[in-house]
LOSE-170823 format. One record per residue: x negated, y, z of N, C-alpha, C in turn. Coordinates in Angstrom, 2 decimals. Layout:
N
NODE      n.xx      n.yy      n.zz     ca.xx     ca.yy     ca.zz      c.xx      c.yy      c.zz
NODE         X         Y         Z         X         Y         Z         X         Y         Z
...
***
This chain:
294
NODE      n.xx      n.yy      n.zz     ca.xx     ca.yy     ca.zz      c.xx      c.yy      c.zz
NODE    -44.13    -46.64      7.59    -43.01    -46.30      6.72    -41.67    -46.66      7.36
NODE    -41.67    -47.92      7.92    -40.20    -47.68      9.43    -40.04    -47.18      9.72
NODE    -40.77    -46.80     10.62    -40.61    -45.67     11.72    -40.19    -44.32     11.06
NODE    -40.74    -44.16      9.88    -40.19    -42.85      8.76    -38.83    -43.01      8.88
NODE    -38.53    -43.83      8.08    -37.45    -44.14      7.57    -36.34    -44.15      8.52
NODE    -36.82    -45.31      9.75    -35.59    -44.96     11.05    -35.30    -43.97     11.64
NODE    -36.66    -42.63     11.53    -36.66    -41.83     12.35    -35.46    -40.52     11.13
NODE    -35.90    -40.83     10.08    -34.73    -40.17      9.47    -33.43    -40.20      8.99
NODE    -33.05    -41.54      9.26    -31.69    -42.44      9.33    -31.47    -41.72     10.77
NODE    -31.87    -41.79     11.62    -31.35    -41.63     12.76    -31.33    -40.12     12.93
NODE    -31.89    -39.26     12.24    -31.31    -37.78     12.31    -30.01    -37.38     11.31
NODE    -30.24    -38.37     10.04    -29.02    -37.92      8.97    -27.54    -38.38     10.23
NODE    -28.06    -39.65     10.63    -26.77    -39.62     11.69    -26.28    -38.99     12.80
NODE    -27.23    -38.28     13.09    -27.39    -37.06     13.62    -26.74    -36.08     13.56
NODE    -27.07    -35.35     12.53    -26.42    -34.32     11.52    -24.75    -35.12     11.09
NODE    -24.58    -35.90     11.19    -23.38    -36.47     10.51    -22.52    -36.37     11.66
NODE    -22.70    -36.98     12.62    -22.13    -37.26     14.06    -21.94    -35.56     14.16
NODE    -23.07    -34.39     14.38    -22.35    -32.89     14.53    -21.40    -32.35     13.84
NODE    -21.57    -32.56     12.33    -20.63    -32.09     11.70    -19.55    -32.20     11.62
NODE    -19.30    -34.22     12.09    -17.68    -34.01     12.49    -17.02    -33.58     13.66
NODE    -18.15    -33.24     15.02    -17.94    -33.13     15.70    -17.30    -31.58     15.64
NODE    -18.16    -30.96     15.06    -17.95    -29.34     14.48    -16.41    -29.08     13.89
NODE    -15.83    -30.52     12.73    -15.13    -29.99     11.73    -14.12    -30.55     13.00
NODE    -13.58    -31.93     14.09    -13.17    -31.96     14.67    -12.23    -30.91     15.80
NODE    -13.53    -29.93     16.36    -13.57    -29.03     17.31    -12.51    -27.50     16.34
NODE    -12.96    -27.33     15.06    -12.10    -26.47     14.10    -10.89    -26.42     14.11
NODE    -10.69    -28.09     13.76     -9.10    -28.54     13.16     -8.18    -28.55     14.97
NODE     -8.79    -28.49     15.86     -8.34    -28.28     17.18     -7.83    -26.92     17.29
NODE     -8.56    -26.27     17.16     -8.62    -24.68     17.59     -7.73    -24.07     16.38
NODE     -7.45    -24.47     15.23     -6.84    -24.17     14.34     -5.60    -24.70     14.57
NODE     -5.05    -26.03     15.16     -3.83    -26.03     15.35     -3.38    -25.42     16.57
NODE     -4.25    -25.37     17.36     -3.84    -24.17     18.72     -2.87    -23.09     18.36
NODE     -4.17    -22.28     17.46     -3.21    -21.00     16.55     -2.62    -21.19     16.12
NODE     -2.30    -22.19     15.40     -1.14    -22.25     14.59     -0.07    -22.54     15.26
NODE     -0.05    -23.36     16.43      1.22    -23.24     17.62      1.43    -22.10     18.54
NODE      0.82    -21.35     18.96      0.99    -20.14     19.53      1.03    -19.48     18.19
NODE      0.90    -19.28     16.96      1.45    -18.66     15.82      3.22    -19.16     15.52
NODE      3.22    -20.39     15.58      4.38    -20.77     15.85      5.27    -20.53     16.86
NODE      4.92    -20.47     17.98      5.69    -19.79     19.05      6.33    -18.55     19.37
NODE      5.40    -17.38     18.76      5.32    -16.33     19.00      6.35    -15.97     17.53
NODE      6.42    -16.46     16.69      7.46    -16.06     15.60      8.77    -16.76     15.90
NODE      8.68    -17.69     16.73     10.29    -18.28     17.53     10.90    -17.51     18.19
NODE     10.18    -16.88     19.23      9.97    -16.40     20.65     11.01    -14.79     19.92
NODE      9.62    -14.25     19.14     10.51    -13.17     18.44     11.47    -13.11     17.64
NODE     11.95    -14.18     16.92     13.04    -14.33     16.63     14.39    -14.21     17.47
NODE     14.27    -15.31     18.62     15.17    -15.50     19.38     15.45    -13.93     20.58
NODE     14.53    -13.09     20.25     15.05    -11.67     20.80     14.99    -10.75     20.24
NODE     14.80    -10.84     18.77     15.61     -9.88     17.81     17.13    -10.60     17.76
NODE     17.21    -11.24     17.40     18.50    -12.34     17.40     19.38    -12.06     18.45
NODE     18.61    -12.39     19.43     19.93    -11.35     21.20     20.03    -10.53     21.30
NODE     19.05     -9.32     20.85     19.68     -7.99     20.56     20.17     -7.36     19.42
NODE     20.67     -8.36     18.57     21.18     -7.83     17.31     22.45     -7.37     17.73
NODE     23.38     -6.70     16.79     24.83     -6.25     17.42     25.60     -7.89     16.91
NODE     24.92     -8.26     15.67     25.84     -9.68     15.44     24.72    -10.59     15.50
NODE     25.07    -12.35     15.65     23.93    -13.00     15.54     23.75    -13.52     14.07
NODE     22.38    -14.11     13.60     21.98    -14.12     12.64     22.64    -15.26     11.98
NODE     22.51    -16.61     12.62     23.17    -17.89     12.43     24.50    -17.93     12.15
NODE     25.29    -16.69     13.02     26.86    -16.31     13.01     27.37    -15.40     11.20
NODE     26.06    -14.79     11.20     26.28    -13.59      9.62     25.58    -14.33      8.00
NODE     25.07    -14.96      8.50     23.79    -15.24      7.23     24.51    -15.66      6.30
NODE     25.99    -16.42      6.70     26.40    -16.82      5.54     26.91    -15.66      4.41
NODE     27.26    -14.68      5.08     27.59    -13.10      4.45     26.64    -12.81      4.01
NODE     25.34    -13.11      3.33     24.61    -11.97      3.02     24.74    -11.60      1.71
NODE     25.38    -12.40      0.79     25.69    -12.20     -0.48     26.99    -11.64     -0.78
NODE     27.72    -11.29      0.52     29.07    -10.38      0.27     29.01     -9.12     -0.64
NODE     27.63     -8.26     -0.06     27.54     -6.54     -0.59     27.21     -6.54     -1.80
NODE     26.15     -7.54     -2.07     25.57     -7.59     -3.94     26.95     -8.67     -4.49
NODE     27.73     -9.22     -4.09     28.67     -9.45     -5.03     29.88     -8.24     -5.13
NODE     30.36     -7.84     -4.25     30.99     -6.77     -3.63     30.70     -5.30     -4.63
NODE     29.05     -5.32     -4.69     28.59     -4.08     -5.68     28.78     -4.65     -7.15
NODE     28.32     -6.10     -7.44     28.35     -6.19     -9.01     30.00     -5.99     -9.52
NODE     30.94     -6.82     -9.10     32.17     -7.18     -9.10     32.69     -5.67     -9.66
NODE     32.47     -4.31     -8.40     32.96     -2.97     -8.96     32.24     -2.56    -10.10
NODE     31.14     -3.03     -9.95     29.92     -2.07    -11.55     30.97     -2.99    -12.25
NODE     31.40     -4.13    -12.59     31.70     -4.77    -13.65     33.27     -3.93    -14.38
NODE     34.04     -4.04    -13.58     35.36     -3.45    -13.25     35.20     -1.94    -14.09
NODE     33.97     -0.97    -14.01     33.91      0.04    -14.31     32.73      0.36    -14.91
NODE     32.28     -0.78    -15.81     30.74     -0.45    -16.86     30.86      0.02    -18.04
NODE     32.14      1.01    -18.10     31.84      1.77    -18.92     31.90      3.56    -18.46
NODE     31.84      3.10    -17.26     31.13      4.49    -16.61     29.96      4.37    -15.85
NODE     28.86      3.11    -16.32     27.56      3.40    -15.96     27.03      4.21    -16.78
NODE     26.89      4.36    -18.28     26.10      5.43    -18.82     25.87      6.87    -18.37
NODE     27.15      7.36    -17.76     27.63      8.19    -17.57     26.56      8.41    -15.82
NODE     26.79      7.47    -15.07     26.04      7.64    -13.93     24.47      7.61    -14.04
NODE     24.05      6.85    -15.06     22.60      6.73    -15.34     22.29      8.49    -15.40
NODE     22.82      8.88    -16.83     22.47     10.40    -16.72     22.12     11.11    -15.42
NODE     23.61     11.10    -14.40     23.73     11.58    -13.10     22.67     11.72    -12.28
NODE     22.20     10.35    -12.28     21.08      9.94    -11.19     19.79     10.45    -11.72
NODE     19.52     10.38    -13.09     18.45     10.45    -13.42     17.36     12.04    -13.09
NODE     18.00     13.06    -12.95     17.32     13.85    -12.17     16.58     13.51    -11.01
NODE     17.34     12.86    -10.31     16.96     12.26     -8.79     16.00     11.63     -8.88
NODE     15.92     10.78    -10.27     14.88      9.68     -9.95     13.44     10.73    -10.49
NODE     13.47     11.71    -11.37     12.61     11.89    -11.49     11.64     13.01    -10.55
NODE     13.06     13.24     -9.53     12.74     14.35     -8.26     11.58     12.68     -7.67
NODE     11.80     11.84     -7.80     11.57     10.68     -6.78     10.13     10.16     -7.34
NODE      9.67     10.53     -8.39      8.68     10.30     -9.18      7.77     11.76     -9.14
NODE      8.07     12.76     -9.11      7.40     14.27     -8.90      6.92     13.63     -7.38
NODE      7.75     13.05     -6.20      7.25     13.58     -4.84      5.97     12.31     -4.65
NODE      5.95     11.53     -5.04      5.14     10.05     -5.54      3.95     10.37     -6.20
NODE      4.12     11.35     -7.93      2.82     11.54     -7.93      1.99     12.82     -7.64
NODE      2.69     13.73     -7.11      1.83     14.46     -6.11      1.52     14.20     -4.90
NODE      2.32     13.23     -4.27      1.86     12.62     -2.99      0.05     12.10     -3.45
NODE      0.06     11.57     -4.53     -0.65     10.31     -4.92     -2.31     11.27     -4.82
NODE     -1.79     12.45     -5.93     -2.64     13.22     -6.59     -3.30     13.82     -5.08
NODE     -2.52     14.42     -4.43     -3.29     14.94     -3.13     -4.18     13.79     -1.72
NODE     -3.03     13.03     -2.27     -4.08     11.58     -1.01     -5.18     11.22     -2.02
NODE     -5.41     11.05     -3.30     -6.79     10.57     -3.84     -7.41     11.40     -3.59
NODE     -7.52     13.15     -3.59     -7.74     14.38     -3.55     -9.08     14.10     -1.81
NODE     -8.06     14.45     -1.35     -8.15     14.19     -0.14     -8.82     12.86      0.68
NODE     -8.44     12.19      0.18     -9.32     10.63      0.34    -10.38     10.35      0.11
NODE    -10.60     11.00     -1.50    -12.37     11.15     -2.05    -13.34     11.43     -1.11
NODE    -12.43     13.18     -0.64    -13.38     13.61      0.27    -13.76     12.89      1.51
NODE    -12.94     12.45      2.35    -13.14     11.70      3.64    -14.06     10.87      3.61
NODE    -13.57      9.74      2.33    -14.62      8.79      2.16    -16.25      9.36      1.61
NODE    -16.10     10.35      1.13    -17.64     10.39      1.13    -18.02     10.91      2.12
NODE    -17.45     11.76      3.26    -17.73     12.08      4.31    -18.16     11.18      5.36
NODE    -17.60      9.77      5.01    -18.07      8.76      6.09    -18.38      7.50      6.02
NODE    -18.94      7.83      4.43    -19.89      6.68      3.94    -21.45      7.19      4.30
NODE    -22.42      6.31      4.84    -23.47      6.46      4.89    -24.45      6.71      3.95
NODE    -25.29      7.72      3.83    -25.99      8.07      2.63    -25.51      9.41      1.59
NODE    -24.15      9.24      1.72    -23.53     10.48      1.30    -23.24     11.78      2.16
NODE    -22.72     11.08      3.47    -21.95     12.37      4.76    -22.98     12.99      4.99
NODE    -21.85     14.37      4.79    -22.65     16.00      4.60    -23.53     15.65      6.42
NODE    -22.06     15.53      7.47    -22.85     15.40      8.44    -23.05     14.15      8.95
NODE    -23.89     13.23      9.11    -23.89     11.63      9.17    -23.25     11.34     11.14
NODE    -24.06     12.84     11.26    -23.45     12.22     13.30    -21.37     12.15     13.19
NODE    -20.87     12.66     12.27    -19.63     13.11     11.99    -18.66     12.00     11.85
NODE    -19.49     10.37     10.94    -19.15      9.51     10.23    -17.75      9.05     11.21
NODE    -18.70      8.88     12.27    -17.31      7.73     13.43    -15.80      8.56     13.14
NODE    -16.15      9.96     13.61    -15.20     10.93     13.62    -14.23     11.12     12.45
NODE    -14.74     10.72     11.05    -13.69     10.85     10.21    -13.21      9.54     10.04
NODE    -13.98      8.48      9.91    -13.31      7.20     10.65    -12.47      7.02     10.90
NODE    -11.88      7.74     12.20    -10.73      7.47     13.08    -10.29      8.46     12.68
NODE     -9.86      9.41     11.56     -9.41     10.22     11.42     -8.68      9.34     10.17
NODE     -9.14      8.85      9.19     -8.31      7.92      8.28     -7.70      6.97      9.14
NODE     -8.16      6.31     10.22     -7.62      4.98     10.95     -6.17      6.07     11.80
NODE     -5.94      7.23     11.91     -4.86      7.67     12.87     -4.13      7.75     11.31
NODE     -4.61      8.20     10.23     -3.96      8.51      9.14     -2.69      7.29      8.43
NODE     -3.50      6.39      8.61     -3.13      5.39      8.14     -1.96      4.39      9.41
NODE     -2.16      5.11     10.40     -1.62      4.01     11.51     -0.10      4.47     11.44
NODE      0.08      6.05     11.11      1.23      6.20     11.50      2.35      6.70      9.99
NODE      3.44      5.54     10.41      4.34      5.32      9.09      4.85      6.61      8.16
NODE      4.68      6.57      7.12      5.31      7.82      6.29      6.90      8.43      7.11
NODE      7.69      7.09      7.37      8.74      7.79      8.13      8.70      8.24      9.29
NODE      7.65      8.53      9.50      7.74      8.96     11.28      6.92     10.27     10.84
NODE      6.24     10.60     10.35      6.24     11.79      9.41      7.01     12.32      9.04
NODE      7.86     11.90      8.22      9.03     12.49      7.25      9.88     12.83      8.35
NODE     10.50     12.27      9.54     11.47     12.85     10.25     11.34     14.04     11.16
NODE      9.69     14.16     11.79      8.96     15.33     12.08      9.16     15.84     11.17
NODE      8.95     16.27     10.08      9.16     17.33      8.92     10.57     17.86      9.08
NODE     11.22     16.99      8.36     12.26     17.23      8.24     13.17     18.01      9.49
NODE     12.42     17.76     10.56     13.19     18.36     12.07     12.67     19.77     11.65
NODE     11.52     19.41     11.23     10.70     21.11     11.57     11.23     22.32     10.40
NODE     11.19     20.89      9.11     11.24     21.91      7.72     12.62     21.87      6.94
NODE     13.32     20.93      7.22     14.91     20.80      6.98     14.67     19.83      5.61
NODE     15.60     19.27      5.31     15.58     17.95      4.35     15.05     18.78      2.77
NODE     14.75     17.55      2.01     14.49     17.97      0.73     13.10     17.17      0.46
NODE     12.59     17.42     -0.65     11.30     16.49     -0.99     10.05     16.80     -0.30
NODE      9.87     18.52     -0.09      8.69     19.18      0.54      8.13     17.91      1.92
NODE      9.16     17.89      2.93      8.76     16.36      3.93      8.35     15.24      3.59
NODE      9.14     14.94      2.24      8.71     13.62      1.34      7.41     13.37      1.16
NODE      6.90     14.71      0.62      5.92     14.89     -0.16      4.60     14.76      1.07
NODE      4.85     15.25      1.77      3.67     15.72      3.15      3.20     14.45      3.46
NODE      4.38     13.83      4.25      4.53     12.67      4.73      3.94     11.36      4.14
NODE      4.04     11.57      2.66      3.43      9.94      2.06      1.77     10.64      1.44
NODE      1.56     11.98      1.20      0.56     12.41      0.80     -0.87     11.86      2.40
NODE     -0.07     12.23      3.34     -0.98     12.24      5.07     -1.09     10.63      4.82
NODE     -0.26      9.77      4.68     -0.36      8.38      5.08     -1.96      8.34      3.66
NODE     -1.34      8.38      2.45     -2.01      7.98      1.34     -3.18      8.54      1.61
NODE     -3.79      9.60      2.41     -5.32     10.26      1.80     -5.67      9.56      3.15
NODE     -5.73      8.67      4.25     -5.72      7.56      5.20     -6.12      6.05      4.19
NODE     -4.97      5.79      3.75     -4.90      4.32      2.72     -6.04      4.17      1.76
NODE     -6.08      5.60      1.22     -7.26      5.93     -0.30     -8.28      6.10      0.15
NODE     -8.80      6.94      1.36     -9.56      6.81      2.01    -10.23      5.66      2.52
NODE     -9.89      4.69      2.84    -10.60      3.49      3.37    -10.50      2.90      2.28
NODE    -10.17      2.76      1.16    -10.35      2.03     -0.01    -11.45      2.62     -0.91
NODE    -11.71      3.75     -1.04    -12.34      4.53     -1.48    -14.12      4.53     -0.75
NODE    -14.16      4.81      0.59    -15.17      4.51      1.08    -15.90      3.07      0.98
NODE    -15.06      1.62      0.55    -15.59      0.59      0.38    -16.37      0.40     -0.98
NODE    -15.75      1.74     -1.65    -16.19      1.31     -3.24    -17.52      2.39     -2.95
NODE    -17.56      3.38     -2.26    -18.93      4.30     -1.90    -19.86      3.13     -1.60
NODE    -19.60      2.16     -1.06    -20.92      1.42     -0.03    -21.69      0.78     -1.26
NODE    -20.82      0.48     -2.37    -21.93     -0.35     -3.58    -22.38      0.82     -4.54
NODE    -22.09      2.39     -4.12    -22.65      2.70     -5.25    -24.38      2.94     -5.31
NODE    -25.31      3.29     -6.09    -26.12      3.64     -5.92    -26.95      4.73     -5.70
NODE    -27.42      4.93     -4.72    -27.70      6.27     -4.29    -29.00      7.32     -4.52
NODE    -29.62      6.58     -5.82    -30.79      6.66     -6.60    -30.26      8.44     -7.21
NODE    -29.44      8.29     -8.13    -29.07      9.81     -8.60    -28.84     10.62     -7.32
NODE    -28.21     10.28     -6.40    -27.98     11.29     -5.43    -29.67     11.93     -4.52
NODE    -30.48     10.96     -4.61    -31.70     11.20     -4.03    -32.00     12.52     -5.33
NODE    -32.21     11.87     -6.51    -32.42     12.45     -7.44    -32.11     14.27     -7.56
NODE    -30.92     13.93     -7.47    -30.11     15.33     -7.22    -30.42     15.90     -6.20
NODE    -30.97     15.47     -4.88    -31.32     16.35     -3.76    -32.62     16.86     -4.18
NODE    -33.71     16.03     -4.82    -35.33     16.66     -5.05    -34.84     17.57     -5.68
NODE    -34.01     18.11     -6.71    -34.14     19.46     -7.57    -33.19     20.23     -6.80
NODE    -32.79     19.91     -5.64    -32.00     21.46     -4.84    -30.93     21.59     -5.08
NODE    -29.72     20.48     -5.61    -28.59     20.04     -5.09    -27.61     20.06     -4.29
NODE    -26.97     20.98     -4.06    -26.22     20.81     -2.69    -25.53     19.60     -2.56
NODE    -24.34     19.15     -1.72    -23.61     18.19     -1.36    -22.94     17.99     -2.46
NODE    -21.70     19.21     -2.66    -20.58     18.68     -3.65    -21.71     18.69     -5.17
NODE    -22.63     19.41     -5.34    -22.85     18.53     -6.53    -23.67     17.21     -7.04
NODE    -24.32     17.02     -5.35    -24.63     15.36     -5.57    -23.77     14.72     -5.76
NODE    -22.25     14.90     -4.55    -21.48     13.82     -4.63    -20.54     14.15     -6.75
NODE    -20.37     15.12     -7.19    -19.89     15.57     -8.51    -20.47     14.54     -9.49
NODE    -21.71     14.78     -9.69    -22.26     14.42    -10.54    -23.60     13.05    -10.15
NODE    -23.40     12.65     -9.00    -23.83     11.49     -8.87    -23.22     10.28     -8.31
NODE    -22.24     10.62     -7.67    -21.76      9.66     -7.33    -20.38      9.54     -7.70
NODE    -19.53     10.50     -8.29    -18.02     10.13     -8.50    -18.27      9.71    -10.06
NODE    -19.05      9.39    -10.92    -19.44      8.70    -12.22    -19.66      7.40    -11.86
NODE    -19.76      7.54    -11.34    -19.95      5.62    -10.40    -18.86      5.04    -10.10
NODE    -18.28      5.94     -9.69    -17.06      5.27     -8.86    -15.71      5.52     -9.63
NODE    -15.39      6.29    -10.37    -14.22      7.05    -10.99    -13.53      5.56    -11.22
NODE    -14.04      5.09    -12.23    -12.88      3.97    -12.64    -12.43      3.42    -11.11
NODE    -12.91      2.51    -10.09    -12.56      2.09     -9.08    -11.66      3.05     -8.35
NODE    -11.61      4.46     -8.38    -11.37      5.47     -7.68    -10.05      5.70     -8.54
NODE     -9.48      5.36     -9.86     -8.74      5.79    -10.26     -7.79      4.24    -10.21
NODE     -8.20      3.64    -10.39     -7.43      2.16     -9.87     -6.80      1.93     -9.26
NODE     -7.49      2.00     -7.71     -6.58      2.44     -6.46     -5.88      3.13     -6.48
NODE     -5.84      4.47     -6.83     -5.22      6.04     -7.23     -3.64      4.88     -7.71
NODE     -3.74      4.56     -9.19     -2.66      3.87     -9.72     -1.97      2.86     -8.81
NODE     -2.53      1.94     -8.75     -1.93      0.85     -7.20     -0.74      1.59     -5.95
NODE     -1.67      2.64     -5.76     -1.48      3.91     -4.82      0.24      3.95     -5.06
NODE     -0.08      4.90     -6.26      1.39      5.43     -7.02      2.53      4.12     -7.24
NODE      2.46      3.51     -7.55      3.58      2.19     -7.43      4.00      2.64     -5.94
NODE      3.33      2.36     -5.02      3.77      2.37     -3.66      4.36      3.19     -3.21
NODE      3.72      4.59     -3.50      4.66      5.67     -2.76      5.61      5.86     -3.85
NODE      6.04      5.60     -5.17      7.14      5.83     -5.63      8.32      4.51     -5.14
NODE      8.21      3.80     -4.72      8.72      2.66     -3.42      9.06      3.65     -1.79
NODE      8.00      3.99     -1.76      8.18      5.18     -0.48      8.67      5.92     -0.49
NODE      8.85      6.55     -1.56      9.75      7.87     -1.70     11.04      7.81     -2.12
NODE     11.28      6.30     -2.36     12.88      5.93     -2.55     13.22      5.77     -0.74
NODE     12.66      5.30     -0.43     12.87      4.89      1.09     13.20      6.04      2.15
NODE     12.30      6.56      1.47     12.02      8.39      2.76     13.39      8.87      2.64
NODE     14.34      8.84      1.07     15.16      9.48      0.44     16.03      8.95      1.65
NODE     16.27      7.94      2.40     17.43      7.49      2.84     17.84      8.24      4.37
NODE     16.25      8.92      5.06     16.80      9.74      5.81     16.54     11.32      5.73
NODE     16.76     11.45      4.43     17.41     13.06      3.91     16.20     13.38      3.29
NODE     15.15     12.50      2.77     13.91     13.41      1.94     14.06     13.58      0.67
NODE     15.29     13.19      0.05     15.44     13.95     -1.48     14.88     12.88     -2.44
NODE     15.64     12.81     -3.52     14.74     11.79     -4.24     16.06     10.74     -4.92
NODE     15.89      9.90     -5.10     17.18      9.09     -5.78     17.40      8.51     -4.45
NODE     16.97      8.06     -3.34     17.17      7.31     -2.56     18.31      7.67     -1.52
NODE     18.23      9.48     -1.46     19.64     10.36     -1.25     20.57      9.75     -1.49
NODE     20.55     10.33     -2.86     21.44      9.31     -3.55     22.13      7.84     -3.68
NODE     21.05      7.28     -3.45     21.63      5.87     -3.14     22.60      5.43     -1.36
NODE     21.96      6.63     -0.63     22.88      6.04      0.80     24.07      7.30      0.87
NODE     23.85      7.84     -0.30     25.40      8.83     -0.14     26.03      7.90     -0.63
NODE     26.38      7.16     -1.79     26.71      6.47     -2.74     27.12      4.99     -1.57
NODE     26.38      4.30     -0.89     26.38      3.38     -0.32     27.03      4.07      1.08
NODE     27.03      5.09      1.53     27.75      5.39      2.83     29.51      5.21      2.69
NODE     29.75      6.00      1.47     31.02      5.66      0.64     32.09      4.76      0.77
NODE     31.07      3.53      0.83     31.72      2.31      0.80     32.41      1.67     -0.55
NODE     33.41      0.77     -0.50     34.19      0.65     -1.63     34.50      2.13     -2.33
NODE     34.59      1.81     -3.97     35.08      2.86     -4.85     33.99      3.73     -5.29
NODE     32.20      3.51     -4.62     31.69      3.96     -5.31     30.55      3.12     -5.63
NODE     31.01      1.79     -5.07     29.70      0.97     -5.54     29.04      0.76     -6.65
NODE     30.01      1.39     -7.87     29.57      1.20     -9.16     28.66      2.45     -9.11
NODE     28.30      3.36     -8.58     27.46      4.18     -8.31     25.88      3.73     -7.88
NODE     26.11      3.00     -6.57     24.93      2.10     -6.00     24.48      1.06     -6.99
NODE     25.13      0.76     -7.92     24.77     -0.25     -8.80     23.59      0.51    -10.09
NODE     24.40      1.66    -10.35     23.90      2.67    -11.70     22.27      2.96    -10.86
NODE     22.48      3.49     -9.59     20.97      3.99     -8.99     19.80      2.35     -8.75
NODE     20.74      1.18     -8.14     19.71      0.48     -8.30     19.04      0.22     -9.39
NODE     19.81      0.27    -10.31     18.92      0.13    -12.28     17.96      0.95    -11.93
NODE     18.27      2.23    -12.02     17.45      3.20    -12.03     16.13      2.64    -11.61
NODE     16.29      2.53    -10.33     15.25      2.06     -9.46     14.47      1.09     -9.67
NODE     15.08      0.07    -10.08     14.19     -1.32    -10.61     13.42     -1.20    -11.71
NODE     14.43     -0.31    -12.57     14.00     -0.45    -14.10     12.52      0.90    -13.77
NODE     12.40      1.86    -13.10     11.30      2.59    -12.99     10.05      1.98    -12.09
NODE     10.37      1.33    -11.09      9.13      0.06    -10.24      8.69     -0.52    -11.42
NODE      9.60     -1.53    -11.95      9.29     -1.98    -12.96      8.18     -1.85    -14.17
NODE      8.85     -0.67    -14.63      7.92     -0.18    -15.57      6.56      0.49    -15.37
NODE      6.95      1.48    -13.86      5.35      1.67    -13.57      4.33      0.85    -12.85
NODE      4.80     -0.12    -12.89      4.34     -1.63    -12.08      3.34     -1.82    -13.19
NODE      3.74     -2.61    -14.39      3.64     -3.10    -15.77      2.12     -1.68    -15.74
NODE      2.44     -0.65    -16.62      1.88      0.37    -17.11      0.58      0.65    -16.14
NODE      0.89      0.42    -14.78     -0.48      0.92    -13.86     -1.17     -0.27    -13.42
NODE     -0.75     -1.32    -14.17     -1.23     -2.94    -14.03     -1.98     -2.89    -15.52
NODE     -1.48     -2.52    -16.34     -2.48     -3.10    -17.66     -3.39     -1.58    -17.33
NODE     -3.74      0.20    -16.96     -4.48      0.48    -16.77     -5.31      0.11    -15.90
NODE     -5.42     -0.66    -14.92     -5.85     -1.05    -14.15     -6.88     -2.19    -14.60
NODE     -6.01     -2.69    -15.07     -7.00     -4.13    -15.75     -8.11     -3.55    -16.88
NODE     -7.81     -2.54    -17.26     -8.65     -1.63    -18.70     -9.80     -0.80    -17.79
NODE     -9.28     -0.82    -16.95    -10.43      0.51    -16.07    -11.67     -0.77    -15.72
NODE    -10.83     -1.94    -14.84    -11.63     -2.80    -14.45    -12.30     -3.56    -15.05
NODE    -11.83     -4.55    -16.16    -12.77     -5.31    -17.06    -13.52     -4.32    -18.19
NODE    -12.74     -3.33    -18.62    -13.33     -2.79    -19.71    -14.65     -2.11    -18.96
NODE    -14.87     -1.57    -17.45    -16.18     -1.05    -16.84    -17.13     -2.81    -16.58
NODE    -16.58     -3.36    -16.78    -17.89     -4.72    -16.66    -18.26     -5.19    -18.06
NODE    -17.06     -5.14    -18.90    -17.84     -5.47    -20.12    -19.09     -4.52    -20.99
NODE    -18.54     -3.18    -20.03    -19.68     -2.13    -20.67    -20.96     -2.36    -19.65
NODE    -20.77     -2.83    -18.39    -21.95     -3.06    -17.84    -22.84     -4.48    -17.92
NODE    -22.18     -5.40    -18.97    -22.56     -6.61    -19.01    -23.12     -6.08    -20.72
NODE    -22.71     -5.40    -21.61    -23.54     -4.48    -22.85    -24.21     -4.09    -22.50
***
C-alpha cells in the first residue's frame, strides 16, 4: 500500500509539475504576442502619423472644433431644421430603398451559394471549393471599391450603390448562411430525393424550413449595415442622404445647420432600425427554441 500510494503521489506531482510547466510556457508565448501586438500598432501609428498632411499630437486638440462649429450654427438657426428634415427626407429614404434591396438580393443570392457549398446539399459537390472562393473574393473586396468601378462605368446615382453593397452582401450572407446549412438536418432532404426530387425542391422544402428563421436574422443584422453603407457610398456620388451630407459639409460655414438636420436624419433611422431588427431578431431566435424545447 506505499508503494501505491508513493507511486501515485509521485505522478499527481507529476501531472502538477506539467501543467505549470504548460500554463508557464502559454503565459510566455502570450506575452510575446502581445508585444509584437504592441509594437506593430506603435510602429503603425508612428507612419500614419509621418505621413499625415498634419500631425496627430499637433491637431487632436481640434477635434471637437467641427461638432461644436456644426451645433453652435444648427442652434443659431433651429427654426429652420423642420424645414430641412422634410428636405432631406427623400434622400434618406432613397438611402433605405438602396440598403434593402441591396439586402433582399445578397440574402437572394447568398442562400443560393451557401447551399451550393455546403456538403450534403451542393448540386455539384466537386464545385464546393469553387464557390468557396467565390464568396471569399466576394467578401474581400470593399463595397467602395465597387461603387467607384460602377460609378466610372455607370455614372453616379444609387444603381452603383445598389450593385456594390448587394456583391459584398451575397459574399457576407453567404458564409453566414452556409454555417447555419452545416447543423441542418439532412434526413428530409434524403427523404425528398427517394420520391424524385430535384435539387431546388429538396433544398425548398427541406431544407430552407430549417433554416428560415436563422436565414432571416442575418438577412436583418445584414440590413442595419448596408443602410450604414449606403450612407457612406453616398459620399463618393452613390446617391442616398450621404450626397447630401458632403454637399452640405463641402459648403463649409453657412450650411452646417444643414449637416446637422441630415445627421438626425441619420442617427435617428440607424437607430430605429437597430432597435426594430434587434427585437425581430431576438423573436425569430428565442421564440424558434422555445418552440423546439415544446
Amino acid at each position: 500500500m506505499a508503494e501505491i500510494s508513493t507511486t501515485a503521489g509521485s505522478r499527481v506531482t507529476n501531472i502538477r509539475d506539467d501543467y505549470m510547466a504548460l500554463t508557464r510556457r502559454k503565459r510566455l508565448y502570450s506575452g510575446i504576442l502581445l508585444a509584437i501586438f504592441v509594437a506593430l500598432m506603435v510602429s503603425g501609428f508612428m507612419v500614419a502619423d509621418a505621413r499625415n498632411a498634419g500631425g496627430f499630437w499637433d491637431g487632436w486638440t481640434n477635434v471637437l472644433d467641427f461638432p461644436r462649429t456644426v451645433i453652435a450654427e444648427a442652434s443659431e438657426k433651429i427654426h429652420e431644421l423642420p424645414g430641412h428634415l422634410v428636405t432631406f427626407f427623400p434622400a434618406l429614404i432613397e438611402t433605405i430603398n438602396i440598403a434593402a434591396v441591396s439586402t433582399l438580393i445578397g440574402a437572394i443570392g447568398g442562400a443560393i451559394l451557401s447551399m451550393l457549398s455546403t456538403r450534403g446539399m451542393a448540386r455539384w459537390p466537386r464545385l464546393i471549393p469553387v464557390f468557396r472562393r467565390i464568396m471569399d473574393v466576394m467578401r474581400a473586396i470593399p463595397e467602395i471599391v465597387i461603387a467607384l468601378v460602377l460609378i466610372f462605368v455607370l455614372g453616379g446615382g444609387p444603381v452603383p450603390a445598389m450593385i456594390a453593397i448587394a456583391f459584398h452582401t451575397v459574399g457576407a450572407l453567404g458564409k453566414l448562411f452556409s454555417e447555419v446549412n452545416e447543423n441542418a438536418s439532412l434526413k428530409p432532404v434524403e427523404g425528398l430525393s427517394s420520391v424524385g426530387a430535384n435539387w431546388s425542391q429538396r433544398m425548398l422544402l427541406g431544407v430552407v424550413p430549417q433554416v428560415a428563421p436563422n436565414y432571416l436574422s442575418y438577412a436583418l443584422l445584414r440590413f442595419e449595415i448596408n443602410i450604414r453603407a449606403s450612407a457612406i457610398l453616398g459620399f463618393v456620388g452613390a446617391g442616398g442622404i450621404g450626397y447630401e451630407l458632403k454637399n452640405a459639409m463641402s459648403w463649409g460655414q453657412g450650411q452646417y445647420d444643414e449637416s446637422a438636420a441630415i445627421f438626425l436624419l441619420l442617427f435617428a433611422t440607424i437607430v430605429t432600425f437597430d432597435q426594430v431588427s434587434s427585437y425581430f431578431r431576438d423573436r425569430l431566435t428565442h421564440g424558434r427554441k422555445q418552440e423546439m424545447l415544446a
